[in-house]
C-alpha positions in Angstrom: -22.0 -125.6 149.7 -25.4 -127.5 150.0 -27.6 -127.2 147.3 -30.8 -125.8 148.2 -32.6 -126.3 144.3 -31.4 -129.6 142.6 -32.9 -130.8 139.4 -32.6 -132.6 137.2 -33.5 -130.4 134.5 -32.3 -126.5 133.9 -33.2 -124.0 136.1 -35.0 -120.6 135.8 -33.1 -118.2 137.7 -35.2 -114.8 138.2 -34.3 -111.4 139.3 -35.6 -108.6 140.3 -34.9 -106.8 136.8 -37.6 -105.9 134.1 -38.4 -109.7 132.9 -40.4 -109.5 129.3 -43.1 -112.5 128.6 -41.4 -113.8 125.7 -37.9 -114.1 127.5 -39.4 -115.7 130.1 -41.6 -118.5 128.1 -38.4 -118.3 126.2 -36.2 -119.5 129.0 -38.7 -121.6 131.0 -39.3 -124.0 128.0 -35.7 -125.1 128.0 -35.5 -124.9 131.8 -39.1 -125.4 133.7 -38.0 -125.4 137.5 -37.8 -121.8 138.8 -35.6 -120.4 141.5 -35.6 -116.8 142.2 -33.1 -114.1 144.0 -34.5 -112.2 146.2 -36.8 -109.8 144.6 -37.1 -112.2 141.6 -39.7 -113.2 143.8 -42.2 -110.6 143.0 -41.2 -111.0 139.5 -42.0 -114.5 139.3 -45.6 -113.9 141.4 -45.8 -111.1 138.7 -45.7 -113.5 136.1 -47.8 -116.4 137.7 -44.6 -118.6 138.6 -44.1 -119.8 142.1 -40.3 -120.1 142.0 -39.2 -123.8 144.0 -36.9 -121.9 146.1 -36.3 -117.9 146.8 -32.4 -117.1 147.7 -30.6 -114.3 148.2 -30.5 -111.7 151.5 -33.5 -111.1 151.4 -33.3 -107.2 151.6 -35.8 -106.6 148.5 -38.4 -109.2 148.8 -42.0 -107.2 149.4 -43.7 -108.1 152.2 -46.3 -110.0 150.1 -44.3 -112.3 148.3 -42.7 -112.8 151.6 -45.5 -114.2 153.0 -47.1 -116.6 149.9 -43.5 -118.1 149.5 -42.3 -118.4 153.3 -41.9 -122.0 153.1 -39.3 -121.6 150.2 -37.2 -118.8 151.4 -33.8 -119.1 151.7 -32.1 -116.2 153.3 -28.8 -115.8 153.1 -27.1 -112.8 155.4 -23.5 -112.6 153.8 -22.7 -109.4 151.9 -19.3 -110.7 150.1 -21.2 -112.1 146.8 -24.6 -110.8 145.1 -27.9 -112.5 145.2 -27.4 -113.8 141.8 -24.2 -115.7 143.2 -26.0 -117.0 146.0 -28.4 -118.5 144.1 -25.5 -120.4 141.5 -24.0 -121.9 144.4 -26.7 -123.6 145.7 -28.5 -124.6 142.5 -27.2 -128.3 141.3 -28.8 -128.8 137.9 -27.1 -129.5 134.6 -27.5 -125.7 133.6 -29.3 -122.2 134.7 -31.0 -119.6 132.5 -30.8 -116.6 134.1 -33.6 -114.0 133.2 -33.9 -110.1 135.0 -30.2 -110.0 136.0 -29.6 -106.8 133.3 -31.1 -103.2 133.1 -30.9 -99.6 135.6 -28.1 -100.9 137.9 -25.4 -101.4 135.6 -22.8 -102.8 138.6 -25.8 -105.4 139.1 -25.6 -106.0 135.6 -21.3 -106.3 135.3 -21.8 -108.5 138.7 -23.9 -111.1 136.9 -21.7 -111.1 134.1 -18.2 -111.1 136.2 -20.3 -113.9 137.8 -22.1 -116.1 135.4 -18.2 -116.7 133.9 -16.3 -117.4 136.9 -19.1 -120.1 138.6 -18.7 -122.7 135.2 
């Protein structure tokens, strides 16, 4: 698969979960370049970050975020993986802190576990 984010430093990976300040200062001072999954978008508006690339299907992005971060979107239209696994398989960098991934949908949460295991 083709990378769409490489760097050479970690990533930010964002969803769409409840994402708290510290845990995101936290994770962007080890890994500054953000990416987000779909509705990680607004999340990453929400928090003044404009993520380098948006992945995902698509299906949760508002229509807002939508708009400000057209030229970074990255739609993806298969349902067989999450948006969180879309986004690890086109992310080369030498590591990704993932951020917003946990919280109300708990087979969100168990996918991005299952996940975050089987991609390293």
């Amino acid at each position: 698969m083709t990378p769409v984010l490489t760097s050479v430093t970690g990533v930010a990976l964002i969803g769409g979960g409840q994402v708290g300040p510290q845990a995101l200062a936290a994770a962007l001072a080890l890994a500054p370049v953000v990416m987000a999954a779909d509705s990680g978008a607004d999340t990453a508006l929400a928090h003044g970050q404009g993520p380098a690339a948006v992945v995902g299907d698509l299906d949760s992005i508002s229509d807002a975020a939508r708009r400000e971060l057209a030229d970074v979107l990255h739609p993806v239209a298969e349902q067989d993986s999450t948006d969180f696994e879309k986004c690890l398989t086109r992310i080369a960098a030498p590591f990704v802190i993932a951020v917003g991934f946990s919280g109300s949908r708990l087979d969100h949460t168990l996918a991005s576990i299952t996940a975050s295991t089987l991609a390293f």
